[in-house]
N, C-alpha and C positions, 0 to 999 in steps of 0.2 A: 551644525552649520550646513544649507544646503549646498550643494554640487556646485563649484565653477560654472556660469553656462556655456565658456569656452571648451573647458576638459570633458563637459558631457556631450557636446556634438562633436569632438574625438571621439570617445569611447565608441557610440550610435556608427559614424563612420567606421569604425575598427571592426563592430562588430559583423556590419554589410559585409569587409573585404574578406572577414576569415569563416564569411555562411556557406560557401560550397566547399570548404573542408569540413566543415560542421556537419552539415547536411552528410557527404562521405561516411565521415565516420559514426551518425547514426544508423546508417543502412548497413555498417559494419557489423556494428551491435544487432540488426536487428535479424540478419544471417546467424546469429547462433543461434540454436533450440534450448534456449536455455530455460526448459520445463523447470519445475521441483526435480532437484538430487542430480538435476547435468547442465547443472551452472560451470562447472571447473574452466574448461577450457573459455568462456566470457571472461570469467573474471582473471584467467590468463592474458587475455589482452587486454582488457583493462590494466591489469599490471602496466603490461606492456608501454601501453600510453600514460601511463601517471610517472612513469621510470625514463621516459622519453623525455621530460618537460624538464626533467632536475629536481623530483619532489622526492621527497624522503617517504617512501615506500613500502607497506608492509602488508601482508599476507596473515592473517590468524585465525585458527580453525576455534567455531565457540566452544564456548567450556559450558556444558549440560549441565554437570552440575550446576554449577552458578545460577545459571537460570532456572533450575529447577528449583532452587530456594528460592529467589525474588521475589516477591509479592504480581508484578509484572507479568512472572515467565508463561508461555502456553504448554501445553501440553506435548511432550515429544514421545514421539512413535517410531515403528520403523520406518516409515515413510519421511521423517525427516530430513534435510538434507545436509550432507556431510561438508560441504563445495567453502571454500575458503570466506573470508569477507576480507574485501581487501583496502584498504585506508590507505592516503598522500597525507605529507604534509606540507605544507608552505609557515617558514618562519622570518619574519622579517630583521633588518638587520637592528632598526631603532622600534622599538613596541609602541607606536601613540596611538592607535585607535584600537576597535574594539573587536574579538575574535569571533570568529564562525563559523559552525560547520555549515558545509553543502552535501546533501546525502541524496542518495539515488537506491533502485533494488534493480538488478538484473533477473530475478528471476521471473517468467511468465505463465499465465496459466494454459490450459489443453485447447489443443484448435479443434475438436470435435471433429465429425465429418469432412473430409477434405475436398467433396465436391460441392459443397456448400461456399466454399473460397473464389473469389473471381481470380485470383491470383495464389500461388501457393505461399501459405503462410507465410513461411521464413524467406519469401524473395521479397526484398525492399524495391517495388515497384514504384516509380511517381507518374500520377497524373494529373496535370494541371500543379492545383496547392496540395495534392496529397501525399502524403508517404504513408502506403501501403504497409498493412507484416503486425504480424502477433509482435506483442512489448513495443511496437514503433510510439503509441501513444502510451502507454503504460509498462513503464515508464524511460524508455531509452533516448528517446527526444531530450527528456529533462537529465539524463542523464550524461547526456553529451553535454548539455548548456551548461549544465555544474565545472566545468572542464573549460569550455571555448570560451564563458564569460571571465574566465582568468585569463585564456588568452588572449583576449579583447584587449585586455590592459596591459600583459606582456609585448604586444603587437607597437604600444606605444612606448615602450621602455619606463613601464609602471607595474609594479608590483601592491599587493594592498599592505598596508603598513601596522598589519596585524596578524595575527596567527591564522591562518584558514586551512580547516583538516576537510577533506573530500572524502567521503565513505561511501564507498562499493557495497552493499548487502544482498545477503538471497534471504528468503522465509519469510518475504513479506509477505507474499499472497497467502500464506498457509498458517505461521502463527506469529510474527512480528518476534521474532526471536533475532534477528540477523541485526537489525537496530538497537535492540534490548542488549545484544553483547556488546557491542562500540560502549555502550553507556557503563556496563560491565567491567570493560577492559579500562576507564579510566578518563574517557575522552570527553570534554567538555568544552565550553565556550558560552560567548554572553549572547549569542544568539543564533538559534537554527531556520535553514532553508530547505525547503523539500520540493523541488517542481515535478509535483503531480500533475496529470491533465485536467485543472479544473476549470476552465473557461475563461483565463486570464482574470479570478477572483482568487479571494483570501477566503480558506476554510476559516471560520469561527467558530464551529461548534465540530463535532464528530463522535458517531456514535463507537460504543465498544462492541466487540463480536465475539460470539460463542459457537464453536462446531462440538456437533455432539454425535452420537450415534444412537438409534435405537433398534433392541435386536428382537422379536417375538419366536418365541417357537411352537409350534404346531404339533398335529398328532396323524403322519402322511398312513392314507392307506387308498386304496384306487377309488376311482371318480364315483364308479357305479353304486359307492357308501359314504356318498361325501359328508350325509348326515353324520356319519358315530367316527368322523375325523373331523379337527379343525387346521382350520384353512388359515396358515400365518399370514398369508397377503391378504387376504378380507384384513384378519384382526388388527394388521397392521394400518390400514387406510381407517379405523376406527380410532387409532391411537392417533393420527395426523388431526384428526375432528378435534380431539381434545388438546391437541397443541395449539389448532386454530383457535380454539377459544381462550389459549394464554395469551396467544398472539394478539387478540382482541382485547382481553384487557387490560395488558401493556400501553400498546394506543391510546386507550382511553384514556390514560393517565399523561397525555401529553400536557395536558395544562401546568402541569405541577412541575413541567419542565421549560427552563429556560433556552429561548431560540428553538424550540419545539411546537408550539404550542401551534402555529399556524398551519404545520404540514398537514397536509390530509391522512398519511399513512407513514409516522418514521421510523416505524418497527416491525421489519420486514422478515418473515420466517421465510427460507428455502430450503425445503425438501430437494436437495441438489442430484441423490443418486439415490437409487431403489435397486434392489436385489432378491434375488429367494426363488427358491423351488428347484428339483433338480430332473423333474419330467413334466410334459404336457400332458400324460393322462395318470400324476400322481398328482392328490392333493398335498401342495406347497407345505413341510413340514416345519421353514423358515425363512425369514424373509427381515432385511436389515434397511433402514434408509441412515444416509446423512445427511444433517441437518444446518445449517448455519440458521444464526438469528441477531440481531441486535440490539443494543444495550443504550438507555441514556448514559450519557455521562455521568457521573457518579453514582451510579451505579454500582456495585460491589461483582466481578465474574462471578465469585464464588454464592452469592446469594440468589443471582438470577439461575445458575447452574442448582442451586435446591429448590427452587421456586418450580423447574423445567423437571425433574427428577418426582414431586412433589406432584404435579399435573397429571405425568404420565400414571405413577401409582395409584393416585383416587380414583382416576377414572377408569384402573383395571381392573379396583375393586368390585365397580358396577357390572361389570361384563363378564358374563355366564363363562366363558371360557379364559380371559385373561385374567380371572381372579385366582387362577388354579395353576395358570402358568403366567408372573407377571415379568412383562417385558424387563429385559435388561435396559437400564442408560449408560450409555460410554461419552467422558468427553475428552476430543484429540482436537489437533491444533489451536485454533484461537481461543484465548483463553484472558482477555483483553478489554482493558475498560476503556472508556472512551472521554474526552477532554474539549474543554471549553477555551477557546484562548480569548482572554480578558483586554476590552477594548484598552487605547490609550498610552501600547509600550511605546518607545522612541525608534523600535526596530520596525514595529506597525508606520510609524510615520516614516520613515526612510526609505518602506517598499514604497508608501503611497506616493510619496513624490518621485519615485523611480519610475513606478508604474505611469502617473499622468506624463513625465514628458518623453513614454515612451509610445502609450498609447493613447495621448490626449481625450482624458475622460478618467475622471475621477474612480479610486479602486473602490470594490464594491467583494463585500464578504456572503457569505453564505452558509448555512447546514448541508454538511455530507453526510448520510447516510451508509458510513462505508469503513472499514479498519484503514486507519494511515498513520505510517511511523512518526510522523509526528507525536504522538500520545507519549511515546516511551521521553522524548527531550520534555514536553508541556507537564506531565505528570511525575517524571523521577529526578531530572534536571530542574524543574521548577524554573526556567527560561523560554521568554517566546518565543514561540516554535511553529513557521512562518509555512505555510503548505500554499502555495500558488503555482501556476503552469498555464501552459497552452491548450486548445483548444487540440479535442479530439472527440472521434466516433466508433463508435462500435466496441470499445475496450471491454476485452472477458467475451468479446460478441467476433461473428464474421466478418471479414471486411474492413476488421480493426485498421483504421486510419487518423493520421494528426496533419494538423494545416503549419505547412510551411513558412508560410508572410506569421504566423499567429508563435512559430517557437521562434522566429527570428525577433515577433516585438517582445518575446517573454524572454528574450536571449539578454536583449539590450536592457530592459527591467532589472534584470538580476546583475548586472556588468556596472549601471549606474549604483545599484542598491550596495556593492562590495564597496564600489570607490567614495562611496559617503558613508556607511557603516563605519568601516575596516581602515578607512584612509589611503591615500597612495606614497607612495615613498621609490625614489629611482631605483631602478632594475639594476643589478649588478651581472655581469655576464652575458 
């Protein structure tokens, strides 16, 4: 049944009155550096604020093994991070409507060069509609809105009259492991929310990711014999040719994939980092890049990771010097397939009518080209698993900024979206 239209221009108004403590405590969030592996103290306050509200509160460190079995899990290293994930809950006093989680990641990726920034990273600068700061857009905006759109209804002495767990994770940027343990540890519901920054649309498709490494070794001896040594950074950038051309016929094969078929390019290799050599006038004895690449959805990790393995070998076969010494392939972090969400749930319809009367215009889906924790609820949970958000710029880039008017309409979407899912029921306390 749709929304009251009386209790939904409550909610809208509720939301307006509690958006500069919103706004506040994104800039909160967006003051911690909370890189891979120094998340701790974020999700310290986060604590904080979920323990603040009267939620029933937990803190739990993931269990590697576990993931390490899953079918799901990615790859852990020592680079992985150790930092808590931290889950609320909200339990109603009579159960009639339907449960859900709301999830968010604190963790964010490297701000590169610092004078590349017009502002420095971690200061939550506004100007005009923008909020400034590494994670602002990705994802601490939405991660606040997971939070204020229950307060929106708390605000009116409304609670949702169903289960709703809020989950804090880290390791999404690196292997979707932070998600994958919430699913691990137990935690389910009939339907998941994730506000990523996607343009106030509905992911419908998304692909899966793979980070790899490739290592080549060389034969260093000085420049003036560069003939009777080989050069692992040449051999290297000859190994990338022959990734490009997996790269290449990955894409080709977009026909054969559904919500694909139209992109021009949706399987995107990045050569992220490059290394090797340990003097200017020695020839380079090695040299390592890491790799990310993308997956269709059903896709198998572990077959596109033989197919990548598979690539690199035949074509070191060919080559005078890496047939003699064939590169290594390492794969760490994402280790992740990717997921379709299937037109026509009733949770699809719930956002959509949250979404039009909040942003008057009809919701509109799209392909992401990108790993999002949604896949672990869509693919292990077998529940829709609902990835929409606000509009933002520059995320992973300099400058990273989110529009203000654009998380306050996606604030009120998600605020309408709990109180017709989930139901409301009076606030007690």
């Amino acid at each position: 049944m749709a929304l009251d239209p009386a209790l939904a221009a409550e909610i809208e108004a509720s939301v307006a009155e509690g958006f500069a403590d919103q706004v506040a405590h994104t800039q909160a969030l967006v003051r911690f550096a909370s890189l891979r592996g120094a998340e701790h103290a974020c999700q310290d306050y986060v604590f904080g604020a979920f323990r603040a509200r009267g939620y029933a509160t937990e803190p739990f460190a993931m269990d590697r093994a576990a993931i390490a079995a899953h079918p799901g899990g990615s790859k852990i290293d020592e680079r992985h991070s150790d930092a808590p994930i931290v889950v609320c809950h909200h339990r109603p006093q009579t159960e009639t409507g339907r449960s859900l989680i709301l999830q968010a990641h604190v963790d964010v990726v490297p701000v590169g060069p610092l004078d590349l920034w017009t502002h420095p990273p971690f200061d939550p600068v506004i100007e005009g509609d923008w909020l400034y700061g590494r994670g602002g857009g990705d994802m601490k905006a939405g991660h606040a809105a997971n939070l204020f759109a229950l307060d929106a209804l708390a605000r009116l002495g409304l609670q949702p009259a169903a289960a709703v767990t809020i989950q804090s994770v880290v390791e999404e940027e690196s292997t979707g492991n932070g998600a994958l343990a919430t699913h691990l540890r137990g935690y389910r519901a009939d339907a998941v929310l994730i506000p990523e920054p996607e343009d106030e649309k509905l992911v419908r498709a998304n692909t899966g990711v793979l980070w790899f490494t490739v290592e080549v070794r060389g034969v260093p001896v000085h420049v003036r014999e560069m003939g009777a040594g080989a050069n692992a950074i040449d051999a290297t950038y000859r190994v990338i040719g022959a990734l490009r051309e997996l790269e290449a016929r990955w894409n080709a094969e977009k026909s054969e994939h559904r919500h694909f078929e139209a992109e021009d390019h949706p399987i995107n290799l990045n050569i992220g980092r490059i290394e090797g050599g340990d003097w200017a006038s020695s020839v380079p004895a090695w040299c390592r890049i890491d790799c990310r690449v993308a997956l269709y959805p059903g896709v198998p990790a572990a077959r596109a990771a033989a197919e990548i393995e598979a690539a690199v070998a035949n074509f070191a076969r060919t080559d005078p010097f890496l047939g003699n010494s064939p590169p290594r392939v390492a794969f760490n972090g994402f280790f992740a397939e990717g997921y379709v969400l299937e037109a026509g749930s009733e949770a699809e319809a719930v956002l959509g009518r949250a979404h039009e009367r909040a942003m008057g215009t009809k919701l509109q889906s799209f392909m992401s080209p990108s790993y999002l924790d949604t896949r672990v609820h869509a693919l292990y949970d077998r529940v829709p698993a609902l990835c929409y958000g606000p509009s933002a710029q520059n995320i992973h880039g300099f400058d990273e900024r989110v529009s203000l008017a654009s998380v306050q309409r996606c604030t009120t979407a998600m605020a309408l979206f709990v109180a017709e899912w989930c139901g409301t029921e009076r606030r007690v306390g």
